[in-house]
C-alpha positions as CSV (number, residue, x, y, z in Angstrom):
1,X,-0.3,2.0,-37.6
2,X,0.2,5.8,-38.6
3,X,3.8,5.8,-36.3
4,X,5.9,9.4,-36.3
5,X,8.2,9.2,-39.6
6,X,11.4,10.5,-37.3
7,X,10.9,8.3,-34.1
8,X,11.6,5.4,-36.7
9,X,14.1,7.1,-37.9
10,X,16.5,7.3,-34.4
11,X,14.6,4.0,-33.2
12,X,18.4,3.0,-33.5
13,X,19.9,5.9,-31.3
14,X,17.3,5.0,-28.6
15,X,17.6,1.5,-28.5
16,X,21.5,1.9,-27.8
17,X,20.3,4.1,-25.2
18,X,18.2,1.4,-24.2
19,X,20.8,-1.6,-24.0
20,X,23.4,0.6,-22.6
21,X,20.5,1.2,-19.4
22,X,19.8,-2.5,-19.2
23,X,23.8,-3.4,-19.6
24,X,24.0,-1.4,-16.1
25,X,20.9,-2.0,-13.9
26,X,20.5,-0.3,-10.5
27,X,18.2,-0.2,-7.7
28,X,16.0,1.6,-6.3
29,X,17.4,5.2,-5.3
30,X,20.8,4.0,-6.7
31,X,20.0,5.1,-10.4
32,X,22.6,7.1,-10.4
33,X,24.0,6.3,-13.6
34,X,20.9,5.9,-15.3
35,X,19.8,9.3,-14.1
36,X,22.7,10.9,-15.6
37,X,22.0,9.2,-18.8
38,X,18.8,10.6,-18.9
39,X,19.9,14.4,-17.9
40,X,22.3,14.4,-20.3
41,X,19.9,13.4,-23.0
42,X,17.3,15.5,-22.0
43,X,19.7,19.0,-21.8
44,X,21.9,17.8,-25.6
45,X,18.3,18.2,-27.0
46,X,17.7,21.6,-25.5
47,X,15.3,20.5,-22.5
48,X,15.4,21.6,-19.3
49,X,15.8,19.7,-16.1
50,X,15.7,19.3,-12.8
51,X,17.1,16.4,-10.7
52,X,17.0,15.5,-6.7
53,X,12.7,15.3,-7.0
54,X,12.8,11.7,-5.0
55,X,16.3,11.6,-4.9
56,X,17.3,9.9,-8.1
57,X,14.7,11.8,-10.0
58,X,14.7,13.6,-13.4
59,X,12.5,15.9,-14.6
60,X,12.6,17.0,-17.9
61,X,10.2,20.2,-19.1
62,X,9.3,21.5,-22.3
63,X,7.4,24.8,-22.4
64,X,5.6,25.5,-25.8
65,X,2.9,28.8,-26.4
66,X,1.2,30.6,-23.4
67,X,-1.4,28.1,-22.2
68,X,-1.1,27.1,-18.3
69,X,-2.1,23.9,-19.3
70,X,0.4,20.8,-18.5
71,X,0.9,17.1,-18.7
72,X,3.0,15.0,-17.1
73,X,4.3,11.6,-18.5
74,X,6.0,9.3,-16.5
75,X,8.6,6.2,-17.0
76,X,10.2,4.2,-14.3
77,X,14.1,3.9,-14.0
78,X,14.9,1.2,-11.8
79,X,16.2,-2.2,-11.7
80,X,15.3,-5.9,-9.9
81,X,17.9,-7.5,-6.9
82,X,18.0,-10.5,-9.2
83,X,20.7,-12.5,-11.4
84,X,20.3,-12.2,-15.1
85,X,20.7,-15.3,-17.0
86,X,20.9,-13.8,-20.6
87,X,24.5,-14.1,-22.3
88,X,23.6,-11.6,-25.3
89,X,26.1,-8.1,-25.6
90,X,23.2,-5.6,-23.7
91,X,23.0,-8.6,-20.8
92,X,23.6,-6.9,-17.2
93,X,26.7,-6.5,-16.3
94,X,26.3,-6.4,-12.3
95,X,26.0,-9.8,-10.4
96,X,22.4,-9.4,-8.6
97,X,20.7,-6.8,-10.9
98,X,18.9,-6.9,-13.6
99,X,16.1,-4.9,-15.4
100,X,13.7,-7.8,-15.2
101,X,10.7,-5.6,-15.5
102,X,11.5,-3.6,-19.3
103,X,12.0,-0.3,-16.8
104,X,14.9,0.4,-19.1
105,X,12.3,0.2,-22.4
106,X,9.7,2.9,-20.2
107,X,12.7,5.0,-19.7
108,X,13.5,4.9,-23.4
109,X,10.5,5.4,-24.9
110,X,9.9,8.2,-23.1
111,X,13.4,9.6,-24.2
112,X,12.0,8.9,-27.7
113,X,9.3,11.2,-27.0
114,X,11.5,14.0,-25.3
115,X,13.6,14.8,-28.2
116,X,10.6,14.4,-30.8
117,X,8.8,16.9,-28.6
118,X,11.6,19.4,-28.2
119,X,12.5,19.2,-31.8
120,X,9.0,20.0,-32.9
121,X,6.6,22.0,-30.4
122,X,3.2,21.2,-32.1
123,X,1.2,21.7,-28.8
124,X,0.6,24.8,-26.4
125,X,1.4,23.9,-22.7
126,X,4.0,22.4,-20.5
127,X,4.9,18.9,-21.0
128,X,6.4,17.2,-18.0
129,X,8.9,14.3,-18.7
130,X,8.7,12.3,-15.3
131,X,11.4,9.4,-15.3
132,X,10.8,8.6,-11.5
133,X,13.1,6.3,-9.6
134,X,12.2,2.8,-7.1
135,X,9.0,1.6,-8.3
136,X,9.9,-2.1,-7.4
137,X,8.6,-1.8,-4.0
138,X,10.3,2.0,-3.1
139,X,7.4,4.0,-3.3
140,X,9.8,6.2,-5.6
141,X,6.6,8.1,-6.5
142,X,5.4,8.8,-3.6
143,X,9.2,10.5,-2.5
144,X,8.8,12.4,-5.7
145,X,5.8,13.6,-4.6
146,X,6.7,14.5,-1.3
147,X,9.8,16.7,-3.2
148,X,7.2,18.9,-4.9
149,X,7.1,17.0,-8.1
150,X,2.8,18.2,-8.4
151,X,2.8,21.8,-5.9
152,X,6.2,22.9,-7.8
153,X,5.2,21.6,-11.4
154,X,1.2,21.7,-11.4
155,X,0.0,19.1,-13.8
156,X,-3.7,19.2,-14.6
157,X,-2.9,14.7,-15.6
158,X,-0.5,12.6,-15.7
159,X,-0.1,9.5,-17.5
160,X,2.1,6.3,-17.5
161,X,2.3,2.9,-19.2
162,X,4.0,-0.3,-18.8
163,X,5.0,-3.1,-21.4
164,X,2.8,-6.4,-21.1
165,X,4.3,-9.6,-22.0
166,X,1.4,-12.0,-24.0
167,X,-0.4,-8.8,-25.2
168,X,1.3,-9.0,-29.2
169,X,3.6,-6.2,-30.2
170,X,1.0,-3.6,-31.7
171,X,-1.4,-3.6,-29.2
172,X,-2.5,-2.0,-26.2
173,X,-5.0,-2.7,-22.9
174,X,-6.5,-0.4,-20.5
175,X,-9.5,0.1,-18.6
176,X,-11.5,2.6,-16.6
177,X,-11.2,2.2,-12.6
178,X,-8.9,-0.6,-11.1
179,X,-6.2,-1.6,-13.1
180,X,-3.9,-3.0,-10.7
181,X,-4.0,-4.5,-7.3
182,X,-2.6,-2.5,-3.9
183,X,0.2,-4.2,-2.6
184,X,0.2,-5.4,1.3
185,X,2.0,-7.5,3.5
186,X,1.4,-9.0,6.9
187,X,4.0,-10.2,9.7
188,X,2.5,-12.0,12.2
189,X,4.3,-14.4,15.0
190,X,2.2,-16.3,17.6
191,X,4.0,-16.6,21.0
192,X,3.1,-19.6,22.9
193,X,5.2,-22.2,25.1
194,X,8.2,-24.4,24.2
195,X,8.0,-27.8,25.4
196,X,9.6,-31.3,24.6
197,X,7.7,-32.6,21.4
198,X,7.0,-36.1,23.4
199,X,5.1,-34.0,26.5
200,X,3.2,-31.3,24.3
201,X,0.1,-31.1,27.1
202,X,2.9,-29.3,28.8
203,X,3.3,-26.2,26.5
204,X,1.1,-24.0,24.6
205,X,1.9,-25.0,20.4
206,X,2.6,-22.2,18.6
207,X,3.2,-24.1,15.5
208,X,-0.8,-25.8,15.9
209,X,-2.0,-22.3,16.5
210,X,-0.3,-21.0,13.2
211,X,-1.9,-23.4,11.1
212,X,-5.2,-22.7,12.8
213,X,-5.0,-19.0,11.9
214,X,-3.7,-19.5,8.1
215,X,-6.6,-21.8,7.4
216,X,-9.0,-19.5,9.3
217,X,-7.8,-16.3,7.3
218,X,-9.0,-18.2,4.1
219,X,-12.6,-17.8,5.4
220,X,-12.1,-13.8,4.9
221,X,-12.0,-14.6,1.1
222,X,-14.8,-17.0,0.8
223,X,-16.9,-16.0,3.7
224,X,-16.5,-12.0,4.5
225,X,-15.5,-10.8,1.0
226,X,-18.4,-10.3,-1.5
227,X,-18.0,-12.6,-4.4
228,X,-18.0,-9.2,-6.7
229,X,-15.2,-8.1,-5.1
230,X,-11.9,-9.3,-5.9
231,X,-9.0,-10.0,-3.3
232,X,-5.8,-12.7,-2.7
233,X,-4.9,-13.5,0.6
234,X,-1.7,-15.6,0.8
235,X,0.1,-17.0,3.5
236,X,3.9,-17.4,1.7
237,X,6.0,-18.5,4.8
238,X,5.6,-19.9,8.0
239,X,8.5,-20.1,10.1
240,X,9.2,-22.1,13.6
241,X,11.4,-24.5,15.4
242,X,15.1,-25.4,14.8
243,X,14.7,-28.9,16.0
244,X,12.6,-32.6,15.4
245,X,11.7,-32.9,19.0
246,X,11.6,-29.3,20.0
247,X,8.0,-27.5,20.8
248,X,9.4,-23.9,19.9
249,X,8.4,-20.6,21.8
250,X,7.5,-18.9,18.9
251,X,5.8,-19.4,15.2
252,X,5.4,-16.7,12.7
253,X,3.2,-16.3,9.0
254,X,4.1,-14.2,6.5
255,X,2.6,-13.1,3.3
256,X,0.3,-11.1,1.3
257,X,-3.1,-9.3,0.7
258,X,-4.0,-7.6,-2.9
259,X,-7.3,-6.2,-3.5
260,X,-8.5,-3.5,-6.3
261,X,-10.9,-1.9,-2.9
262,X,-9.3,0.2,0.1
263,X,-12.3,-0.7,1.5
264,X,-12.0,-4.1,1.2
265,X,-8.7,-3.8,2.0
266,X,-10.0,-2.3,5.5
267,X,-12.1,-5.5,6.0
268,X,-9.4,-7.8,5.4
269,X,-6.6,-6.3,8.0
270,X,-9.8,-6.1,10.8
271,X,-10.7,-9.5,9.9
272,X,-7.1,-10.4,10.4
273,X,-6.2,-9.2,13.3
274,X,-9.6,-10.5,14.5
275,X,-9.1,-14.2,13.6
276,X,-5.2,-14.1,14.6
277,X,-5.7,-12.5,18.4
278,X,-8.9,-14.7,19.3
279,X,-7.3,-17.9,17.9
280,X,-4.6,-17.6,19.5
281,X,-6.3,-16.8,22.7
282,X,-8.2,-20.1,22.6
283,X,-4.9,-21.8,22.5
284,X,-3.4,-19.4,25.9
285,X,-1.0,-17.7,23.2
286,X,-0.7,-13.9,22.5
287,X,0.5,-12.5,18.9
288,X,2.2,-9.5,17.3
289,X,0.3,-8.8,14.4
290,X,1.8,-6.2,11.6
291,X,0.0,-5.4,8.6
292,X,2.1,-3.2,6.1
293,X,0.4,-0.9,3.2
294,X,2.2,-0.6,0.2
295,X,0.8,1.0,-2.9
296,X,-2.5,1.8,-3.0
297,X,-4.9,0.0,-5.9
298,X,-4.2,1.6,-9.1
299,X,-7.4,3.4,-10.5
300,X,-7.5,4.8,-13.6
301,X,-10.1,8.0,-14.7
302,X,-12.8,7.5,-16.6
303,X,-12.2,10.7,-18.4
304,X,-8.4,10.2,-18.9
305,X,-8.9,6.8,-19.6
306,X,-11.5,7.8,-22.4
307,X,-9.2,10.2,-23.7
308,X,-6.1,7.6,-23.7
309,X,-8.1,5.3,-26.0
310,X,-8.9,8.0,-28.4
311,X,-5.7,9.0,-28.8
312,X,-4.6,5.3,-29.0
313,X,-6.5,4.5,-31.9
314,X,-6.3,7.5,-33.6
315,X,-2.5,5.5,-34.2
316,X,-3.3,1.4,-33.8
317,X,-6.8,0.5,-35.3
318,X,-9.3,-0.5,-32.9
319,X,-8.5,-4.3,-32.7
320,X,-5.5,-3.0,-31.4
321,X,-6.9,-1.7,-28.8
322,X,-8.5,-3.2,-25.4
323,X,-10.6,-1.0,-23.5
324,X,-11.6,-3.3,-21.7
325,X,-8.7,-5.3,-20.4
326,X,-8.7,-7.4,-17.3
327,X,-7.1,-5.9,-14.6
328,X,-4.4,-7.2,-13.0
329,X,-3.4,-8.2,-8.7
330,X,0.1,-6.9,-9.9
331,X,1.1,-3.4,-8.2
332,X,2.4,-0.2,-9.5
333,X,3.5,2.3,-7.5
334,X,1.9,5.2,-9.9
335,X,-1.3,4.0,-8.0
336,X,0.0,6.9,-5.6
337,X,0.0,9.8,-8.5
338,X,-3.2,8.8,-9.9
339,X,-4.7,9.5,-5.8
340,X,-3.3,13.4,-6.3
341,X,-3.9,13.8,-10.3
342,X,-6.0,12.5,-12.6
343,X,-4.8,10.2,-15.5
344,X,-4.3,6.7,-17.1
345,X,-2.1,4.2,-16.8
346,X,-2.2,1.6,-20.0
347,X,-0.7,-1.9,-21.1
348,X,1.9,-2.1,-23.9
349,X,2.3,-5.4,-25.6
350,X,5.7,-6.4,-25.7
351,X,5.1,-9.5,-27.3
352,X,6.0,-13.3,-26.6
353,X,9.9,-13.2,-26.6
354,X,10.4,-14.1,-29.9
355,X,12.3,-11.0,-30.1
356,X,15.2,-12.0,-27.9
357,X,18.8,-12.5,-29.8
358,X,20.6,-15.2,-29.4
359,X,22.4,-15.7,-26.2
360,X,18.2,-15.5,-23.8
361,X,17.9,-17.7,-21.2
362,X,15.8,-20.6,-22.0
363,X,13.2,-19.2,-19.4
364,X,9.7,-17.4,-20.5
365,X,10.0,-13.8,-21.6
366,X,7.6,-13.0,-18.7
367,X,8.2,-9.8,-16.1
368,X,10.6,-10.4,-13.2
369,X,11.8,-13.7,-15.2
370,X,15.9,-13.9,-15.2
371,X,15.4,-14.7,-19.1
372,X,13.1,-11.2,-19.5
373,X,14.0,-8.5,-22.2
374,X,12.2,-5.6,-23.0
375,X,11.1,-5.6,-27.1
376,X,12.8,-3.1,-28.9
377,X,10.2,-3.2,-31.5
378,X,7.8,-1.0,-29.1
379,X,10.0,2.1,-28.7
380,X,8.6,3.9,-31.7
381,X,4.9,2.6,-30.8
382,X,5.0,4.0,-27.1
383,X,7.1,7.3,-28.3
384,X,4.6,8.0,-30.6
385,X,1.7,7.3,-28.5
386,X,3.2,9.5,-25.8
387,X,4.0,12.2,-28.6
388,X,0.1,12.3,-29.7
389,X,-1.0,12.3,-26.2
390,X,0.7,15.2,-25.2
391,X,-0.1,16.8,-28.6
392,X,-3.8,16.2,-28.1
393,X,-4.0,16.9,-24.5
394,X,-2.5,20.9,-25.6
395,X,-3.5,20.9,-28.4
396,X,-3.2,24.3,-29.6
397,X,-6.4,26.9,-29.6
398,X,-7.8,24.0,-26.8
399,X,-8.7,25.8,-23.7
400,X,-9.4,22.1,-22.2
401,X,-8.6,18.9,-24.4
402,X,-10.8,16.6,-22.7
């Protein structure tokens, strides 16, 4: 690994940086704190910023040369509603929140790369430090977007990255096109006809009907869905009655779809809505059908993506590095900047918890698991990887990098 000689040398600095973010979690649009750790960083190194973009936003710029030429970078800031169940000193310190997902590591490492960046200037550009608030299910880039983070700061990319528990500390995964799945949810109650459970001819089961559609829905997978193309359908919750001998009103299903295809995507919600209104006709009952988009599948460009691998193992060797990794039906809401921009979103392995000091919770070291920690051992691999991709992409005398 050919890691930057002074990263290593205030790894220490940011990793109190990033205990002191994981000691005080918030959610989504409440990183109040956390923002104001990370302008105050940003302006003691000489960087300027701007704040509000999404709400909880930060944006930190560093202008080097006379090129028009910019980058933007981004890290995630915000925490999970969930209880941590570590005991070590950096454990969170707020009943219900915890940074279960290594946000606190992104945010970190990109802080790494600010001040290495400001202090040194080896491109010729505008590099955009993009530490964006309510990823877990906010749609925090999408508001930052909407705030003028692209028409008010024109990027000509933007990249991000996320640690990946099993991949081994040291390495990294990517891949051209779909990386991550788009995140959907479905709310759907059938309204039929309470009756006593001992004279059922005399109502219209909404309960029978429910089951009916949930098994029917699985069809869409195996029967309208291509086997090429990838997609989960999953009923998570049904919900009906309050009593043994009760025939309720009303049942509902809840759950999820995740495909790497809006078009498929499309096909699934018709088929849906299709199977759910005609079944429940056949048994004389109505339903409300909601189908709720989330993020969008996350597609990385074949250009950026080439470019990220380059610059990855011009650091790591190539065993290192997975261009080819298999994607996950995960979301990430940086699905919605990589629609406006192109870029590349890549995998960071943070290893298989063997890292964790004493005091972890005896759980797995996997994301959104109440024994999670981010690996301190990566914040001088993903500074350094964001340093030389910023330093590549403007590079100086480069009219165009890639």
């Amino acid at each position: 690994m050919k890691l930057i000689d002074p990263i290593i040398q205030f790894q220490y600095e940011i990793q109190q940086i990033r205990r002191d973010i994981h000691a005080h979690p918030e959610l989504c649009y409440e990183e109040h704190r956390t923002s104001d750790v990370v302008a105050r960083q940003l302006e003691a190194w000489g960087i300027e910023v701007v704040r509000g973009l999404g709400g909880t936003g930060v944006l930190g710029i560093i202008r080097q040369g006379q090129s028009n030429r910019a980058i933007g970078l981004r890290a995630d800031m915000d925490a999970l509603p969930m209880q941590e169940i570590n005991t070590f000193a950096h454990a969170s310190r707020h009943e219900g929140k915890m940074h279960a997902c290594g946000h606190d590591g992104h945010t970190a490492m990109l802080l790494g790369a600010a001040r290495y960046l400001a202090q040194h200037r080896d491109f010729d550009g505008t590099v955009y430090l993009i530490f964006q608030p309510a990823e877990e299910g906010g749609g925090g880039a999408r508001a930052m977007m909407d705030d003028g983070l692209f028409t008010q700061y024109p990027m000509d990319a933007v990249f991000g990255m996320h640690n990946w528990p099993g991949i081994p500390v040291g390495s990294f995964g990517v891949t051209a096109g779909p990386m991550m799945a788009s995140s959907n949810e479905f709310f759907v109650t059938v309204h039929g006809k309470g009756a006593h459970a001992a004279q059922p001819h005399k109502g219209y089961d909404p309960v029978m009907t429910a089951v009916q559609i949930a098994q029917s829905w699985q069809t869409i997978i195996s029967r309208n869905t291509s086997p090429l193309d990838s997609a989960v359908l999953s009923v998570t919750q049904i919900h009906a009655g309050s009593a043994t001998n009760v025939i309720p009103d009303d049942a509902s299903l809840v759950g999820t779809v995740r495909t790497f295809s809006t078009a498929v995507l499309d096909m699934i919600e018709e088929r849906m809505r299709s199977i759910a209104e005609h079944t429940a006709a056949a048994f004389d009952s109505t339903v409300t059908f909601e189908f709720k988009r989330n993020y969008p599948p996350l597609i990385n460009h074949a250009k950026e993506t080439d470019f990220a691998v380059d610059v990855l193992r011009s650091i790591f060797t190539d065993e290192q590095v997975d261009a080819a990794v298999e994607p996950t039906m995960g979301a990430e809401d940086f699905a919605f900047m990589l629609q406006h921009k192109p870029g590349c979103y890549v995998f960071i392995g943070n290893g298989d918890g063997d890292h964790r000091a004493a005091g972890h919770g005896l759980g797995p070291c996997n994301l959104h698991n109440p024994s999670y920690d981010f690996n301190d051992d990566l914040l001088p691999l993903g500074a350094t990887y964001w340093v030389r991709l910023a330093e590549a992409y403007l590079k100086k005398g480069s009219q165009a990098a890639i």
